[in-house]
Each structure stands twice: as C-alpha cells, then as structure tokens.
N, C-alpha and C positions, 0 to 999 in steps of 0.2 A: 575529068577533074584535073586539077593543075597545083601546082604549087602556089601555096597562102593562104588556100580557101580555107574558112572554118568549118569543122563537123560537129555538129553537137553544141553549136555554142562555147565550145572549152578545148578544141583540140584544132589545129594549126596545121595544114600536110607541107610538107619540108621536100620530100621525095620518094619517088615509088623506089618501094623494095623490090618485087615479084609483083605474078598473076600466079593465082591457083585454081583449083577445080570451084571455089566456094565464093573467089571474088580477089580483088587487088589489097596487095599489104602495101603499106605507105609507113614510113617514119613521121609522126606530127610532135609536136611538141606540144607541151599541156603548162600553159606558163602558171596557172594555179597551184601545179604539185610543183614546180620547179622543176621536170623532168620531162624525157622525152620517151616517146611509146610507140610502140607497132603497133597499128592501126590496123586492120584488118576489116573493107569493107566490105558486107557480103553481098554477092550481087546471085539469089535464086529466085527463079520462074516460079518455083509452085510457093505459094504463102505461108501454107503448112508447115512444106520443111522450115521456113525461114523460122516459123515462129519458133519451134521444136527447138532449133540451133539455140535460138537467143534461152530458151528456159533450161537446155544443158548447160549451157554457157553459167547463167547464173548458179546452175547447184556446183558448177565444178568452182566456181571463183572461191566457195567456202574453203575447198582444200592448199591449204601451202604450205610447200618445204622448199626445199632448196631443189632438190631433185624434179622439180616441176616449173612449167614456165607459170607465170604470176598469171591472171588476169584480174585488170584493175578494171576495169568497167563495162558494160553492155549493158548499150544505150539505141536508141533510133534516133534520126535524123527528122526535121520537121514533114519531108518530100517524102521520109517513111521509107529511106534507107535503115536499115540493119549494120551495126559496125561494135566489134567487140576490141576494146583497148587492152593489148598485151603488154605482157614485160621485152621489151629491147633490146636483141639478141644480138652478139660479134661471134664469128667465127663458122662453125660450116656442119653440114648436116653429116650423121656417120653413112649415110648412101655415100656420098660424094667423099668420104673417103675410103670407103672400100673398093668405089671405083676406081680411086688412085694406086691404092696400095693394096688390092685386091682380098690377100688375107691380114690380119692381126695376129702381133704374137698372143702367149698365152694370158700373160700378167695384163694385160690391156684390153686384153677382150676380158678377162674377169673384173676387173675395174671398171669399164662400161656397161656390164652385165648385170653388175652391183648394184650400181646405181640406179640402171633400168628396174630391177626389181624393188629398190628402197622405195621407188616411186608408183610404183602401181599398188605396194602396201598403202600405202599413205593414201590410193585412191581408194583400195576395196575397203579401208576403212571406214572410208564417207560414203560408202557405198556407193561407188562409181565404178564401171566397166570401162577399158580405154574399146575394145572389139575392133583396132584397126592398128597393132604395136608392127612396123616396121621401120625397116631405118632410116626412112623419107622423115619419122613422125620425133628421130630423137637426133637430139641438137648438141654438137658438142661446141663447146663455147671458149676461145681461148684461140692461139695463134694455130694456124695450120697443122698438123702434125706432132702438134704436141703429144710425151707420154701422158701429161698427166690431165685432161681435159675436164672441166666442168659437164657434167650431163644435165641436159635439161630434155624431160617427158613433154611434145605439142600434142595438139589435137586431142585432150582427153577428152574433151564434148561432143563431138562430131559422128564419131561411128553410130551411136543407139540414137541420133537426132535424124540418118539419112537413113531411109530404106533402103536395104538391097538392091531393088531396083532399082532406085534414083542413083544411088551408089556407085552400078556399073556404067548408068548413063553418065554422071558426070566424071568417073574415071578416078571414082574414092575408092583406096585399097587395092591389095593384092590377096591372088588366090592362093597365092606360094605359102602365105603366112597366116592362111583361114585355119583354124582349127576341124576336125571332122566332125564334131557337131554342130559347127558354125556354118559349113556347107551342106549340112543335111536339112537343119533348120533352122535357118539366118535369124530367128527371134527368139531365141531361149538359149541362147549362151550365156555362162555365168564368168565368174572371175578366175575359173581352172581356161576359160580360153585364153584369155593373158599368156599364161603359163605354158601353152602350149606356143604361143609366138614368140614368147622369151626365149624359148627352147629354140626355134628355128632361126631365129638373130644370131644365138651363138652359134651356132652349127656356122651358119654362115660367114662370121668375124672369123672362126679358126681357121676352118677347111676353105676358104675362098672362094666357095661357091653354094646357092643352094641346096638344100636336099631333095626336093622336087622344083623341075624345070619343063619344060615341054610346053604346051599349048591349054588354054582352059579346060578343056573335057581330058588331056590326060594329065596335070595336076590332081584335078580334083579326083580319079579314082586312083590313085597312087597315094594321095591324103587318107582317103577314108577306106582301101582294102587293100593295097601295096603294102612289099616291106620296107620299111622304115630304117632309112640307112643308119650307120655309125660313122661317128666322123674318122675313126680309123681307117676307114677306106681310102680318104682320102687324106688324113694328115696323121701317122704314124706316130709322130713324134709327142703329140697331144699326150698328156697325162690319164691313163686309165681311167682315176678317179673323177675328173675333169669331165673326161667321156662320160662316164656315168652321170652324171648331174643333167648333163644333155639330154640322155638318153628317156630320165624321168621322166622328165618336162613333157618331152614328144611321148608319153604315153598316149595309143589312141583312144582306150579305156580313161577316162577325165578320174573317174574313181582311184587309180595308180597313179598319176601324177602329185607331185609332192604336194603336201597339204594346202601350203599357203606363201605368196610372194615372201612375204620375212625370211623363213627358212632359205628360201635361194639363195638372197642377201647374203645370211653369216655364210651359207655352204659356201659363195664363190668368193666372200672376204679371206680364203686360205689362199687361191691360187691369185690372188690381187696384190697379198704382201710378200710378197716373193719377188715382183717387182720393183717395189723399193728401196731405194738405199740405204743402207745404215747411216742413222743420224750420226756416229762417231770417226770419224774418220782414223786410219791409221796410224801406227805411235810413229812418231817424227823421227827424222833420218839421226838428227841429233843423240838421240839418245841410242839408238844402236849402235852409233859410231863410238860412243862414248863408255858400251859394254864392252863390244867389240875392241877397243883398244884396253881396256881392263884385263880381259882375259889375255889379253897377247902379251902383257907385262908379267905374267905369272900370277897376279891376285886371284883370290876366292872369289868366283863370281857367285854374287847372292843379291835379291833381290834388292835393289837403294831402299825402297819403301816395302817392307812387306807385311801382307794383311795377315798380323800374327798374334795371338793372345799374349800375355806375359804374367805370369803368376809366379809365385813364393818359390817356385822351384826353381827359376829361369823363365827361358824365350824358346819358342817351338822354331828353327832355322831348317829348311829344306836347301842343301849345299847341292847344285849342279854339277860339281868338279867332281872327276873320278875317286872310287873311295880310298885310304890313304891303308899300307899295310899295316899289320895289327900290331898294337902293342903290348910291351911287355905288360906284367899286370900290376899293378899298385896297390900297396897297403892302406892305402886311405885317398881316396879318390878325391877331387878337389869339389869343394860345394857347388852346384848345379850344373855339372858337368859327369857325364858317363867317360867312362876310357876308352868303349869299345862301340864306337858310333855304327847302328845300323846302316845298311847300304840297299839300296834300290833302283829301281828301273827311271825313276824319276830323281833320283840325286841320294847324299848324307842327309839322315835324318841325324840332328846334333840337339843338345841340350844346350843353349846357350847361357852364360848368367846371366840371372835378373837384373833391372835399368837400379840398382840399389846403390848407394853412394860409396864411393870406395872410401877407404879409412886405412891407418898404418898396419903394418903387420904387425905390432909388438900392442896396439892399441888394444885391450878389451873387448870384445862386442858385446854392446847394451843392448837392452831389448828396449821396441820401439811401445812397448807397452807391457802391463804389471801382470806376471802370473794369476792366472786365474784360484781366488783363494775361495771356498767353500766357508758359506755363513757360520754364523758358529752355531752349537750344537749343544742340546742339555743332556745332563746325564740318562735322564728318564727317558730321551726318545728313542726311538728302536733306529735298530742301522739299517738301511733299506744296501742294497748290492749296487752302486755306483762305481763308474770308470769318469776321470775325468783326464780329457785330452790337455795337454799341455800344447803352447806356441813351434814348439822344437819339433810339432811330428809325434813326440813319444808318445806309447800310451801309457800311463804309471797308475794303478789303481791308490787313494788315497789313503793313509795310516788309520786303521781304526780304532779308536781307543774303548777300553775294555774299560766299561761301566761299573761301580761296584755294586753287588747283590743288595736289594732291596730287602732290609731289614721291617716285621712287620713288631709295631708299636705294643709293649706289654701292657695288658688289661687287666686291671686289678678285678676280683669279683664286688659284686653288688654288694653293699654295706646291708641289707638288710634278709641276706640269703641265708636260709635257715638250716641247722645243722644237722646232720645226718639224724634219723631218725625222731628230728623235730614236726610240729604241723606245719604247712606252707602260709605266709602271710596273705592277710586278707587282698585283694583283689585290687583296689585299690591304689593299695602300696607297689604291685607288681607290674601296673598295667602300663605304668612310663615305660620300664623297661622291655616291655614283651609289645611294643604298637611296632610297627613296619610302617614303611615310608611311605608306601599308598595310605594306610588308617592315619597317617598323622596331615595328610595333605586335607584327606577326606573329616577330619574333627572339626572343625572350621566351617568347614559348607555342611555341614548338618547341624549342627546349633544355630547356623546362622539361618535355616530352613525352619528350626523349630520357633524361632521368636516368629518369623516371617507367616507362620497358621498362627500364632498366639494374636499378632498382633488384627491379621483378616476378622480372626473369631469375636475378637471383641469389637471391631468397626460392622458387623452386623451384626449382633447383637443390640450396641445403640444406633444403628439407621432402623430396627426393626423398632425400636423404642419411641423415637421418634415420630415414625410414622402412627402408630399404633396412638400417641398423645394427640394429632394429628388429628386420627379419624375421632377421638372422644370429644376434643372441642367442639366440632363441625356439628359433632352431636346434639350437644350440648345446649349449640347454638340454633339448631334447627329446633329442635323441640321446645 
C-alpha cells in the first residue's frame, strides 16, 4: 500500500506509522469527520482470529473516557481486508520511556498508575477484560518527558480475540506481566488479572526494573510459586504505603487482591497530589519588604488585613511584638480595652476598640437604639419571674408593681328568703336561684327536645290517619 489509496471508501493513507504483531498502522485522513485517524490494518492468516478481533473491536468501541484510546470505526475493505479506525495519538509509549529513564519518581508513577486503573474501571464496567496491560499497551500522550502526561489505555480488544497460542506465535504479550492464573489457564482469567498487571507496571515505573526476569520457563514458575518481591528491595526510598498498594495487587491468591480497578485509582490519587504544585504561588517579595521595614522603624507589626471578628466589645488583635511590662492598675479601665494584655507564644492577645465612630469627650453618648420597654401590664395579671437585659451588658431585673388586693363584690341576700323559723318558698320561686351553670346551659336543649317528640308524635299520628283514609277509599271503591 502507499500513500492516497482509499480504505473503506472514507479514509485516505497519508503515512505509515509502524508495523506490529496484528498488521500496519497508517495515519489516513477521513475528510467526512473533518479529522484524521490511526488506521490500523490488520493483516492475520487464520480468519478466525481476524473475525474475533473485528467483533472485540466493536464491543470495546461502546466504552469511552478519556483514559482510553477512541475507536471510531471497524470496518472491512471490499478485497476483505480487516482495518479498525483509532483515535490519533502524539507522543510516546510508557515502555520507551522507561527505557529512557529507566525508573519514575513516585508522584508520576502514581499519576500513570491512576490513570491506568481509571481505565480499566471504565472497561470492567462494560464488561471488558484488557488480559494483555503492559507498557507497550499504554500511551502517554504529550511532549517527551513531560511530568504531567495524558494516559491513554491501547489494545483493549486484542488479548481475549487472540489465543494463547496464536499470541506467542505472533509475539502478542509478555509473560512478565501474566497473572498466575492467567498462566495456568490462559481462558478463565477475570478482571482481578488486570489488577494483577497494574501491580507489576508499577513495581516496574518505581524500582526500575521487573519483578520477574529470566527466561519463559523460569518466569513463569517464579509467577506462580516464587516469592513475590517488594519493591523495597530495590527502591528504599519508595513510600511504605505506596509499597503496600503494590504489594495488594500482586497478590497470587486473585481473592486478596483489592477488590476492584476504582479503589486503585483514589488509593494512588494520594501519592499523585503530592506531585503537584500549589496553585498559589508565594506572598510577593513586596510585601515582606514592606513588613520588614515596619518592624525595623519600631511600629507594631500586626496583620495590614486581619481575618478578625469585631463585636460590641471591640476587635480580637493577635500582636507579634514582645509583650510590653505590666502596668500599674487603673480605676476604671478604658471602654474595650483590658490593661493587662495576655501574652503568648504566638504574640499580645489585646482587645482592641470596636470600628465605632469617634465623637467628643464632653459629647453625651446616645444610644444607637431605644431601651427595651416591656408591654404594659394589667392589674389582674399575675407577675411571672422575668430579667430583662438591657443594651449596656447589665442585667437589671424590672420594678414590680404591687397590685392592689381583689376586693370580692357584696351580695345582698335573695328578696324572697324566708325567715328563720319560716316555711321555704314554693320551688318555683327558688329554682332561678338554686340552677348551676351546667342546668342553665342544659334548660334550653331539653325543652327544645321536648317540642322536637311533641311535634314527631303528632306527624305520625296524621301520616297514620292519612294512610288509614287511604285504605277506606280504596275500599270503598273496590266494593
């Protein structure tokens, strides 16, 4: 193939990138999207694989984040080539720079580690296995040696599309970074093998070198019945905790390693911001120079701007300046001000006066609002135990005023009470004044009860009359 040919009808080859185990990548351009794409086309003997590839290809194209390389299309060619259209990568694979720079510090290998694991969440979410995570497969994108690199996850299709076999014939994967279930039986690894090659990635970025090295046959028994180094063996300097998260991963028990790619993520987002700079940069030379000469004149150095409340009392002042010998004592202290300023390891604590407007000495002071007056009050109400605070701080309970004693109204006796040794008046005459205030509620609803049968008794009486004249007509008539 050469440069201009079209593939697919829609994509244009511009220039080869590489050759790989699976076929040639090419730069084409897709003047339909407006953009240009890594082409990848795959050149396999057996059919099989080829198909397998293309139908990985399509379930991973569903997954996208940023931590993942795109695939935008997989298609075939009319000649019955196979070609999966990626996303268009700058910048350089993390092998090739570990080859350069052999190991990473700690904050950049956690930042790359991050990232690696954000992206294989986002894959086992789709329920996708990468089964091939080395650092041929992750892409850091950006100038050369940058700290802060774009990651980008390749190859997520690829591992579970080639058989082991076909795998080592075409020179897919390494054994360094097989899991020990993955070597024991290359078809039933889940998404804790990830986890396990995450683990051997970082081991790798820190300590500068593998954790198993040697030849195929002793790899793989060093993977699956060897002890499983620390990276303190070989980088000391490494973070304990750091170590530990390693050390999870490479559990050879998959049941012990951490549960799931997310959790990696936040674990290794600690040792990632450690590498970044604070957004704020240092307080400028100016204004040091500018304390600095304050205190060399003799002033109070105190904060220009200080983050300090200010209430009725005064202003809270933390003074820097050595504390000042004690003074005599004063009969009457000056309004929000103490005389005897405490001292401490961090400076004068003072009371300062409050931001209030000065006024003359000889002036009055008005109050900025009206004593609090209490409603008024009747004779008859009881005095409950109130304090009321006044504006000044005081507390002054209020004047009570002494009620005069409730006089009870003189009752003359009943005009018609009879005299000692008299008969008592007929019943009648007494009964106004002997009713209670239930019986007098209750006189009303019982008369008004008794017309209420009087008046039933007589509506059936004539409905029975009625009826009764009723049936003699009928009689009447019949007969």
């Amino acid at each position: 193939m050469s440069g201009g040919e079209l593939i697919g009808d829609k994509y244009g080859l511009v220039r080869q990138i590489g050759t790989g185990a699976l076929g040639a990548v090419w730069e084409a351009e897709e003047p339909a999207a407006s953009r240009h794409v890594a082409l990848k086309l795959l050149s396999i003997p057996n059919q099989e694989v080829g198909q397998r590839l293309v139908e990985e290809a399509r379930a991973a194209q569903a997954a996208k984040h940023p931590t993942l390389c795109t695939i935008h299309d997989v298609g075939e060619t009319p000649t019955g080539e196979l070609f999966v259209a990626l996303e268009l990568l700058s910048g350089e694979t993390l092998a090739d720079r570990l080859a350069r720079e052999r190991a990473l510090s700690p904050p950049l290998a956690a930042h790359i580690g991050r990232d690696i694991a954000t992206a294989l969440s986002i894959a086992h979410g789709a329920r996708l296995v990468h089964g091939d995570l080395r650092p041929a497969n992750v892409f850091l994108q950006g100038e050369p040696g940058t700290d802060a690199p774009e990651v980008k996850l390749l190859d997520l299709w690829v591992a579970r599309a080639v058989p082991p076999i076909v795998a080592d014939t075409l020179g897919l994967g390494s054994p360094s970074y097989r899991s020990p279930e993955q070597l024991a039986a290359p078809e039933s690894f889940d998404v804790r093998t990830d986890l396990w090659s995450l683990g051997v990635v970082l081991f790798e970025m820190l300590a500068g070198q593998r954790p198993f090295e040697g030849g195929r046959a002793d790899i793989t028994a060093r993977i699956t019945s060897g002890p499983i180094p620390r990276i303190s063996q070989h980088a000391p300097s490494v973070d304990p905790a750091f170590e530990e998260i390693v050390a999870r991963c490479m559990e050879r028990e998959r049941d012990k390693r951490i549960g799931s790619a997310m959790v990696v993520a936040h674990m290794l987002e600690v040792f990632a911001a450690q590498g970044r700079k604070p957004a704020a940069a240092a307080a400028p030379a100016a204004t040091t120079s500018n304390k600095e000469s304050s205190s060399a004149h003799g002033r109070t150095s105190v904060l220009e701007e200080p983050p300090v409340a200010r209430g009725q009392l005064g202003t809270l002042v933390m003074d820097p300046s050595p504390p000042s010998p004690p003074r005599a004592p004063r009969s009457a202290p000056a309004s929000g001000a103490f005389p005897a300023p405490a001292s401490g390891p961090l400076g004068t604590l003072m009371m300062a006066p409050g931001s209030s407007p000065s006024r003359p000495p000889d002036e009055p002071s008005s109050r900025s609002r009206p004593a609090y007056a209490p409603p008024p009050r009747s004779k008859w109400d009881s005095e409950p135990t109130q304090v009321y605070i006044e504006p000044s701080g005081v507390f002054k309970p209020p004047a009570l005023e002494s009620p005069s004693p409730i006089e009870d109204e003189p009752t003359a006796p009943p005009p018609d009470v009879p005299a000692p040794g008299m008969a008592a008046p007929t019943l009648l005459s007494a009964r106004p004044q002997q009713m209670t205030v239930t019986e007098l509620h209750q006189r009303p609803t019982v008369a008004t009860h008794a017309h209420d049968k009087r008046g039933f008794y007589m509506a059936m009486a004539l409905g029975a009359g009625v009826v009764l004249l009723i049936g003699l007509v009928v009689m009447f008539v019949l007969l």
